[in-house]
C-alpha positions as MATLAB code, in Angstrom:
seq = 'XXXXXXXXXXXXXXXXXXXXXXXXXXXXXXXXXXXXXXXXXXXXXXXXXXXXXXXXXXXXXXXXXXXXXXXXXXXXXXXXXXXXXXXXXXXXXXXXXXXXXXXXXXXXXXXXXXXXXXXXXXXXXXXXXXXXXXXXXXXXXXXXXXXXXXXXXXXXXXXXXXXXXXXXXXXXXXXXXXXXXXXXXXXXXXXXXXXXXXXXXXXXXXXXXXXXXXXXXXXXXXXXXXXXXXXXXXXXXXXXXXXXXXXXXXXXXXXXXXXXXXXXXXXXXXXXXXXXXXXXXXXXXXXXXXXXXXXXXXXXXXXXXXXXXXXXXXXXXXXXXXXXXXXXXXXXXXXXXXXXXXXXXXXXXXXXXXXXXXXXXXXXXXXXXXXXXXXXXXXXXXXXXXXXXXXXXXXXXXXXXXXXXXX';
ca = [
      90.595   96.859  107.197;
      93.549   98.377  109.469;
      96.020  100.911  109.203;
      98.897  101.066  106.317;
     101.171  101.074  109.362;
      99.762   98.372  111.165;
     100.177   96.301  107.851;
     104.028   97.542  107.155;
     105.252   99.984  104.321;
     103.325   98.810  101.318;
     106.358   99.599   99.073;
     108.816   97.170  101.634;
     106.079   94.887  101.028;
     105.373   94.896   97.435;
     109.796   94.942   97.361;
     110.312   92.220   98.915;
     107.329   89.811   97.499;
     109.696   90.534   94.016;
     112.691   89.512   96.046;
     110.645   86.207   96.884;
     109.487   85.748   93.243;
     113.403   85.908   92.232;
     114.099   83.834   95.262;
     111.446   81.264   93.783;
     112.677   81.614   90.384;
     116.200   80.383   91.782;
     114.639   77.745   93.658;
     112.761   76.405   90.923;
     115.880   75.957   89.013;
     117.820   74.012   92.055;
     115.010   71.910   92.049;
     115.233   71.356   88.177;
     118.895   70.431   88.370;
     118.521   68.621   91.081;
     115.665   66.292   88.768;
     112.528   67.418   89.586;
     110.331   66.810   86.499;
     109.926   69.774   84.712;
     106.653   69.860   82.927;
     107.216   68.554   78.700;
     103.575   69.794   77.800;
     101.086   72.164   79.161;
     101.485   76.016   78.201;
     104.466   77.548   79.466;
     103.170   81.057   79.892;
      99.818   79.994   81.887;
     102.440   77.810   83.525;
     104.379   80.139   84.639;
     101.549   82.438   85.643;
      99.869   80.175   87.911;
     103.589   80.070   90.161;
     103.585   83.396   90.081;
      99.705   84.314   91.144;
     100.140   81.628   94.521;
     103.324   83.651   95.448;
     101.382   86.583   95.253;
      98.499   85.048   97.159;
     101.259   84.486  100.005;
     102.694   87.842  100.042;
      99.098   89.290  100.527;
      98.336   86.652  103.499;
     101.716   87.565  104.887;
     100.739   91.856  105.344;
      97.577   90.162  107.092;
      99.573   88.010  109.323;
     102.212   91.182  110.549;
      98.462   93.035  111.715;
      97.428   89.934  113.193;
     100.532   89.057  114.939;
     101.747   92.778  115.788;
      98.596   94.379  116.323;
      95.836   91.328  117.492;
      93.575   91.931  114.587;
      91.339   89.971  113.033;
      92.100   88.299  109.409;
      91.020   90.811  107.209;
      92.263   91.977  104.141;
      94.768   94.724  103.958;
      93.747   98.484  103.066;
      96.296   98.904  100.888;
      94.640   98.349   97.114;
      97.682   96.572   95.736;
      98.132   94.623   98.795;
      94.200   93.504   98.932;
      95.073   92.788   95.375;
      97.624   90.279   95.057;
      94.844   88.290   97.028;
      91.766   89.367   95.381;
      93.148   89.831   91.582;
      95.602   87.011   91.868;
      92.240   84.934   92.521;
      90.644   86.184   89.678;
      93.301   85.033   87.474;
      93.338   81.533   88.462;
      89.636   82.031   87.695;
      90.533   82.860   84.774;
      92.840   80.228   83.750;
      90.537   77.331   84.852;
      87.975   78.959   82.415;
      91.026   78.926   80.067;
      92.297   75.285   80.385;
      88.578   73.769   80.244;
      87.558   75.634   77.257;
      88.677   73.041   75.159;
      86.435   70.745   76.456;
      83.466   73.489   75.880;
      84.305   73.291   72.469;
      83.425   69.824   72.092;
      80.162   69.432   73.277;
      78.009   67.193   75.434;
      78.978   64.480   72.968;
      82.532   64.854   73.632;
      82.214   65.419   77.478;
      83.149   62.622   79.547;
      81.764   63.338   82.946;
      83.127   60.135   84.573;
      86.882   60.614   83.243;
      86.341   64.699   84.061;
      85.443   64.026   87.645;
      87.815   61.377   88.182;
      90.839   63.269   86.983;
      89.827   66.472   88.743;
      89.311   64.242   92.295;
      92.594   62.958   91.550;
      94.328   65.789   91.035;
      93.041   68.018   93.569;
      92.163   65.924   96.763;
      95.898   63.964   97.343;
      96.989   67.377   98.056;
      94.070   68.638   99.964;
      94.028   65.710  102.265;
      98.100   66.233  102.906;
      97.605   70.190  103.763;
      94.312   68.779  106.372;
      96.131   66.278  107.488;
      99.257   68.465  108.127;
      97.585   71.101  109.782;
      95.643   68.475  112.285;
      99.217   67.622  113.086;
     100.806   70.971  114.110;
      97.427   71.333  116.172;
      98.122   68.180  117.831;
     101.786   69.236  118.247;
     100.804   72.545  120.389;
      98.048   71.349  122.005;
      97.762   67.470  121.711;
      94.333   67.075  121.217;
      93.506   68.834  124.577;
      90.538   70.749  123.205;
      88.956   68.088  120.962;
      85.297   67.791  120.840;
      83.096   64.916  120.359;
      84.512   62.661  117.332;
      81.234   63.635  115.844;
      81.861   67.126  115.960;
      85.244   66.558  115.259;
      84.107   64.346  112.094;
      81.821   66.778  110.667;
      84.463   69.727  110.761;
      86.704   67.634  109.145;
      83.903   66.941  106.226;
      83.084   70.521  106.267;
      87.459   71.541  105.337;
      87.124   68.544  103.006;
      83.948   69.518  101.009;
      85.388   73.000  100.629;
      82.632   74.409  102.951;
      84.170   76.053  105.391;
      87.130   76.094  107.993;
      85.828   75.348  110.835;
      87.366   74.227  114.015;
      89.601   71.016  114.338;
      90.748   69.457  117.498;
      89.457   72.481  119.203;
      91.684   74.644  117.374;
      89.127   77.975  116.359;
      92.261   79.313  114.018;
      92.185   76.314  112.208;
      91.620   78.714  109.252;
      94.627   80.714  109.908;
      96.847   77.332  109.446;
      95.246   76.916  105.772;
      95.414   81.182  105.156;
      91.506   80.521  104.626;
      91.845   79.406  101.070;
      89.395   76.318  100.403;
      86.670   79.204   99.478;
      88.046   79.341   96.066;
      88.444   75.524   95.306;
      84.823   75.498   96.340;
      83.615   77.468   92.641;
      86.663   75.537   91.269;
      84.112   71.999   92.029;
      81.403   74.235   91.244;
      82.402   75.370   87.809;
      83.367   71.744   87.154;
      80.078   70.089   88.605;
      77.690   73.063   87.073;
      79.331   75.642   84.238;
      81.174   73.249   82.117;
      77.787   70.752   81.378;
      76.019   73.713   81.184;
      78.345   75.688   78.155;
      79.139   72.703   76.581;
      74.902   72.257   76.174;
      75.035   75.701   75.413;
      77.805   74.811   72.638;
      76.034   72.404   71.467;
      72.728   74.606   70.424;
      74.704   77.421   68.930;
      77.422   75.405   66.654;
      76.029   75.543   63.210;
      74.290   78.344   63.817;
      76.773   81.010   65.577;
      80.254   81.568   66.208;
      81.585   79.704   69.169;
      82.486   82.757   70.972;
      78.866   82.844   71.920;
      78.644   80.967   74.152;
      81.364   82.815   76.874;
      80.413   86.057   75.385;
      76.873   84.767   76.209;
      77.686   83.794   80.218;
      79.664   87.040   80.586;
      77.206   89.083   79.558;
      74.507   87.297   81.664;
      76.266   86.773   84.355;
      77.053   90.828   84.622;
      73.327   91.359   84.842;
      72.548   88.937   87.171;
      75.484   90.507   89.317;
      72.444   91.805   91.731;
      71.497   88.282   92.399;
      75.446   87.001   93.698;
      74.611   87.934   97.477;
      71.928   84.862   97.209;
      73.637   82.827   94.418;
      77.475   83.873   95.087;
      78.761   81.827   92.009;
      77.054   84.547   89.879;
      80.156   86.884   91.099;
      82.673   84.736   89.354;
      80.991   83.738   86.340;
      82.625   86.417   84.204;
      86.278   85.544   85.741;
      85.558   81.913   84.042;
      84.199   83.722   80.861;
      86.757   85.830   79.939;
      89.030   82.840   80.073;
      87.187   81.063   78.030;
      87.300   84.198   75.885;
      90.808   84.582   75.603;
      91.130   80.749   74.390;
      89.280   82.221   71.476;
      91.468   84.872   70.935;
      94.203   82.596   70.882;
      92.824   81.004   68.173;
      92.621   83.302   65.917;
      96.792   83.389   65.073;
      96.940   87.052   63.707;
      95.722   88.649   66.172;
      97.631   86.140   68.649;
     100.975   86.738   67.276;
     100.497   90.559   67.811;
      99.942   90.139   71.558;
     102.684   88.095   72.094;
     105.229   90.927   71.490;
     106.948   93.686   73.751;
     104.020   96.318   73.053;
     101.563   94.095   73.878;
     103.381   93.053   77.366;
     104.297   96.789   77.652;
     100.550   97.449   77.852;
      99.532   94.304   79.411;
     101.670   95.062   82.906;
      99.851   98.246   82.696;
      96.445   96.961   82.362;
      97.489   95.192   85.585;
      98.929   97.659   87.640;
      96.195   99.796   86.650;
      94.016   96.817   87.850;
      95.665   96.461   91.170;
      96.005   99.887   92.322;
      92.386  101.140   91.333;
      89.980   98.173   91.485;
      88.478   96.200   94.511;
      86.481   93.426   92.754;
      88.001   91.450   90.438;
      84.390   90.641   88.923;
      83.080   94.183   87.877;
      83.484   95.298   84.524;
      86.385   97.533   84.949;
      88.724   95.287   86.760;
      87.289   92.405   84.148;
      88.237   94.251   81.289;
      92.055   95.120   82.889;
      92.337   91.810   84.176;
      91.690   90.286   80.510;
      93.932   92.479   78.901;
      97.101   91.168   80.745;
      95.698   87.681   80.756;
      94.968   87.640   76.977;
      98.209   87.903   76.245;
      99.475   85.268   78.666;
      96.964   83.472   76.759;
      98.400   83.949   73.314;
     101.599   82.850   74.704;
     103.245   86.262   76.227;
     106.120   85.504   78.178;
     107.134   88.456   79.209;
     111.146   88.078   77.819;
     111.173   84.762   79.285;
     110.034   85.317   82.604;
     107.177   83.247   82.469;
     108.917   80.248   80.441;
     112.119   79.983   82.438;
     112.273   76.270   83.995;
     112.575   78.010   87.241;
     108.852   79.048   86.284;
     107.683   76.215   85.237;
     108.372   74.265   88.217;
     106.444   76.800   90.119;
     103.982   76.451   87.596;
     104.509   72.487   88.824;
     104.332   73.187   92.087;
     101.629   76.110   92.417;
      98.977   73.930   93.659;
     100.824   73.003   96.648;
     101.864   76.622   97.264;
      98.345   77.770   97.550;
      97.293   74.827   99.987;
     100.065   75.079  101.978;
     101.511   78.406  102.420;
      99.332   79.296  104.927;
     100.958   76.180  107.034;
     104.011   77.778  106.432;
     102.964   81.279  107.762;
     101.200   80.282  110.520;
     104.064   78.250  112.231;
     106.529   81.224  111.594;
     104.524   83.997  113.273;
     103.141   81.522  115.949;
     105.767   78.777  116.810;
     108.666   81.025  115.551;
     107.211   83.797  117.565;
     109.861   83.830  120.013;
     112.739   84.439  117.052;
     110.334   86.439  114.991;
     109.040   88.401  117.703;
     112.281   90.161  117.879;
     112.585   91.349  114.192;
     110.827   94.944  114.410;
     107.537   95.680  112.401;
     109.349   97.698  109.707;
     112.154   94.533  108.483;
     109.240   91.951  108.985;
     108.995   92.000  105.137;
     112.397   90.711  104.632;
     110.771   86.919  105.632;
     108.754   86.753  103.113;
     111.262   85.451  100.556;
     112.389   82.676  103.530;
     108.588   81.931  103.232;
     108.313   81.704   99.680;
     111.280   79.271   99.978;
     109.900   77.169  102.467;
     106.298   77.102  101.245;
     108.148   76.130   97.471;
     110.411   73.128   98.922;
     107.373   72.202  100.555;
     104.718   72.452   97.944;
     107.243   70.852   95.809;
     107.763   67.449   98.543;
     104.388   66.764   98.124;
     103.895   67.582   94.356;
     106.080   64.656   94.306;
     105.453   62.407   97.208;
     101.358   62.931   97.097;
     100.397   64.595   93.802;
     102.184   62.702   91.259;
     101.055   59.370   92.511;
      97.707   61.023   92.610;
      97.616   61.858   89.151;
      99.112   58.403   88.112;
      96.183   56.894   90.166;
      93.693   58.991   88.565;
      94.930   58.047   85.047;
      94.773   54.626   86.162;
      91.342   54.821   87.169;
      89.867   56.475   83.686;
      91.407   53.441   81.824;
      89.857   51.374   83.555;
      86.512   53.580   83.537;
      87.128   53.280   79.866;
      87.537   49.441   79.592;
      84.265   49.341   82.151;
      81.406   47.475   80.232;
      79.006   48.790   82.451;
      80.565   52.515   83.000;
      81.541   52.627   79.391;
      77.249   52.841   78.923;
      77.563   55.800   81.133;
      79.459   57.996   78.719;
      77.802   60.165   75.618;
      78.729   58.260   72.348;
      78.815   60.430   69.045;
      75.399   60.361   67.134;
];
């Protein structure tokens, strides 16, 4: 895991990934003046959340890239708990949320599940920005090397299918960090495809046999509970591990529903408590799957659920367009931290160990002005194209046949 030294004062750490947040939170506001589109419909709170879980995701990459750069280790997480944790739990969240956001859609049914229109959105809206970050990182190889180490287009052709499919990150051009460049990431967009491809069919079957004859809560009670007792079994089938993540987000769209209770989680006490659940969560757990961490980790994202901003902090337009722009973050912060420890290393090199966490706001900057570029110049026009696409899946004579039609 490495030393607490190797990996900087925690505290300097943890400080200055809240002077990157406020950094971001300032930047997201330039960029809002400045015209960026600032989302008109979503949920503000999850919003808000998901910009602030991918800067946390890049603060806990950046303690693993001062061991690897200072100290020649290998990528590993940190030892520090709340370190490993801004990884780890920020993960879970976004687990979470997708469980969240799709729930919805359980809710309906087979009948009302449109597999064509599903898939085609979600290619759209994931893979224009996946391609950019591949194809941006195959660049910077070929800028420090140019190609010399290629392999066999063959090779080089199934590597790239491998990054693509969200396999693996193997080699390109030669380059065995290739990983390093993407902070290792495409593992968790792989049970993203999986939940869409597998867990949403499956619960909205599942929804399908209990509605009349149960409450709807069933059904994610149902795939939490199961999923906890097939925990044993997540070394063969690894999905298994996140299962509950995904459930208790589904869970806390039911909570939401149910207004009382709702309204009571959306106030100061309940945020009080809620940042406790999660520091609790962070400075005690190591799996964000187990039971404990599950049941801190829904607390505080229950009421994010129900619409608990936090005083604002989470609804700001600064934190929406990170919300916006979140996506891009996670893809491409790892871009941004690998060219400032590597191809910076002669200017970065000179800052001693202990002041190294004063770039992480500069990274958060540059990893937001980035993310944001290609929200604009590759994800909206993605989207648009994908929208584009399920109209015309719609009008289809012979796709339209495809799709489940109401009894």
């Amino acid at each position: 895991m490495g030393d607490a030294r190797v990996f900087g004062p925690v505290a300097d750490i943890l400080l200055c990934g809240a002077l990157a947040y406020a950094t971001a939170l300032v930047a997201g506001h330039g960029l809002a003046r400045a015209g960026f589109p600032v989302p008109a419909d979503g949920e503000p709170s999850i919003d808000g959340l998901r910009g602030l879980l991918a800067l946390a995701v890049l603060v806990h990459h950046f303690a693993i890239w001062i061991s690897v750069a200072r100290a020649g280790a290998a990528w590993a997480t940190p030892a520090s708990l709340p370190l490993h944790n801004l990884g780890a739990g920020s993960v879970g969240l976004f687990f979470m949320v997708t469980g969240y956001v799709f729930y919805p859609r359980i809710l309906g049914g087979l009948r009302g599940l449109d597999l064509g229109r599903l898939y085609l959105g979600r290619l759209f809206r994931l893979y224009p920005a996946l391609v950019a970050s591949v194809l941006m990182i195959l660049g910077l190889i070929l800028w420090r090397t140019g190609g010399a180490d290629a392999r066999p287009l063959h090779e080089e052709a199934a590597a790239l299918l491998r990054w693509l499919a969200c396999a693996g990150t193997p080699p390109l051009l030669g380059e065995a960090e290739s990983g390093r460049m993407n902070a290792h990431v495409l593992w968790s967009l792989r049970y993203e495809l999986l939940f869409y491809i597998l867990v949403l069919p499956a619960c909205c079957a599942a929804m399908d046999r209990v509605r009349g004859r149960a409450p709807t809560w069933w059904v994610p009670a149902g795939l939490l509970v199961g999923a906890l007792l097939l925990r044993p079994l997540k070394n063969v089938l690894p999905l298994i591990g996140y299962l509950p993540l995904f459930a208790v987000g589904m869970l806390a769209y039911e909570v939401r529903l149910r207004e009382g209770l709702a309204a009571r989680l959306r106030g100061p006490a309940a945020a009080g408590l809620a940042i406790a659940a999660l520091v609790l969560a962070a400075t005690t757990q190591v799996v964000s799957g187990k039971p404990a961490a599950l049941a801190l980790y829904g607390a505080f994202f229950v009421c994010v659920a129900c619409g608990n901003d936090f005083s604002g902090l989470l609804r700001s337009r600064g934190a929406r367009v990170l919300g916006a722009c979140s996506y891009g973050v996670y893809l491409l912060h790892g871009l941004v931290l690998s060219a400032l420890f590597v191809d910076l290393a002669p200017i970065t090199g000179m800052v001693p160990i202990g002041l190294l966490p004063l770039l992480i706001p500069v990274a958060a900057l540059a990893a937001i002005l980035l993310a944001a570029f290609v929200h604009l110049a590759v994800e909206r026009p993605g989207i648009r194209a994908g929208q584009a696409l399920t109209r015309a899946w719609e009008r289809g004579p012979f796709l339209g046949r495809l799709r489940p039609r109401a009894a």
